[in-house]
C-alpha positions as CSV (number, residue, x, y, z in Angstrom):
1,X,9.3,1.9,0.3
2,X,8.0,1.7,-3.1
3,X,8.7,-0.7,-5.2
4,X,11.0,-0.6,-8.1
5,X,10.3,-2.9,-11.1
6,X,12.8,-4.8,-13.2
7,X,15.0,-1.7,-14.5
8,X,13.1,0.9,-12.4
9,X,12.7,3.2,-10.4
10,X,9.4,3.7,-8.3
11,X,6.4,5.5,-10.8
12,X,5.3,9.0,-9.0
13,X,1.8,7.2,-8.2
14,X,4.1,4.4,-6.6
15,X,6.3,7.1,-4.6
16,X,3.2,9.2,-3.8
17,X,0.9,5.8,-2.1
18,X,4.2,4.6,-0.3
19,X,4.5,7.9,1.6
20,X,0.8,8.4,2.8
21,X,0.9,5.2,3.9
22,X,4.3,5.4,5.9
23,X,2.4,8.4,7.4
24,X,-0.8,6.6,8.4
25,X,1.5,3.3,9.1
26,X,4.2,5.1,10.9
27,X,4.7,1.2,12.9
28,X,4.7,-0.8,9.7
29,X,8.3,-2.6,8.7
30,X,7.7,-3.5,5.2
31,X,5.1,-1.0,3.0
32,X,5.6,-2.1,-1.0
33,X,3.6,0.1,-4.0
34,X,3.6,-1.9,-7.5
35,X,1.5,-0.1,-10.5
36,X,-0.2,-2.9,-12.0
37,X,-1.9,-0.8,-14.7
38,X,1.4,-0.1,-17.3
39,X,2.2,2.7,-15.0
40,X,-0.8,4.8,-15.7
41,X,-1.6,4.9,-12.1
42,X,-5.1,2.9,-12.2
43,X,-4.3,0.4,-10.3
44,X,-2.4,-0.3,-7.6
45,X,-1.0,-3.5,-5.4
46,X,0.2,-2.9,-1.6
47,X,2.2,-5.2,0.4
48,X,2.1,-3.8,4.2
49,X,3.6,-5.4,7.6
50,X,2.4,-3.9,10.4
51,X,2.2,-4.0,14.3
52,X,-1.3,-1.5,13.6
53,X,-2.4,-4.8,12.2
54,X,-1.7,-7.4,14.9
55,X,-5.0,-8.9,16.4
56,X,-7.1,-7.4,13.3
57,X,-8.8,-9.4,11.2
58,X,-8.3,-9.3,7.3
59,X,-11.6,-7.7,6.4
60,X,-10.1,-4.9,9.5
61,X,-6.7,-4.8,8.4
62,X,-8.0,-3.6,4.5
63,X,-10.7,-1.4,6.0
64,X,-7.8,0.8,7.7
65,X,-5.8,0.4,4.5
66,X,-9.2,1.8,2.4
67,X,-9.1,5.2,5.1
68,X,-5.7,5.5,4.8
69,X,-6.0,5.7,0.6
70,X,-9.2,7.2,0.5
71,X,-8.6,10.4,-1.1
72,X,-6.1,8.3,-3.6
73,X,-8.3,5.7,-4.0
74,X,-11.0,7.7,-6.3
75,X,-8.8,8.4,-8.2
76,X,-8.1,4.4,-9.5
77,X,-9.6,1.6,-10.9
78,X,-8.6,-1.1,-8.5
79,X,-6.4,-1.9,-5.7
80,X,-5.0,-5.2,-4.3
81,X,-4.6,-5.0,-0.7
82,X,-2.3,-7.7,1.0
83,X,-1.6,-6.9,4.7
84,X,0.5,-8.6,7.5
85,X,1.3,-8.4,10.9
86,X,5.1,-8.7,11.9
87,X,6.0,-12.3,12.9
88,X,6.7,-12.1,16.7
C-alpha cells in the first residue's frame, strides 16, 4: 500500500510505485511509498517485506528493487530503498 502522510491520502507518484511493485512483489506483506521531495515526485522512500527477499543479500535485495522501478526510476532524483524479509 502506499503510504498516507499526516492528513493524506497517497500522492499519484506514491499510488503509481506501490502498484508496480505489488506486481513485481506479488509475495511481499508490507510494500510502503513516501514522496520525500514535497510531493513533486523526485524522490521517493520504499519500505518492502518480502519472502522474494529471504536468503538475498542487501546489495541483492535493492538490485531487484532498481529492475522492478526501472522505467520509474529515470524519471527521479533519488530513491531510498529499505528492504526486509518476513520474520519466520
Amino acid at each position: 500500500m502506499a503510504a498516507a502522510g499526516l492528513g493524506r491520502g497517497p500522492t499519484d507518484g506514491e499510488s503509481r510505485l506501490a502498484r508496480v511493485l505489488r506486481e513485481k512483489f506479488p509475495r511481499a506483506s508490507a510494500i510502503k511509498v513516501v514522496d520525500i521531495s514535497g510531493g513533486c515526485g523526485a524522490m521517493y522512500e520504499i519500505h518492502i517485506e518480502s519472502e522474494e527477499f529471504r536468503e538475498k543479500r542487501t546489495v541483492q535485495q535493492h538490485q531487484m528493487v532498481n529492475q522492478a522501478l526501472s522505467e520509474e526510476i529515470k524519471h527521479m532524483h533519488g530513491l531510498r530503498i529499505f528492504t526486509s524479509a518476513p520474520k519466520p
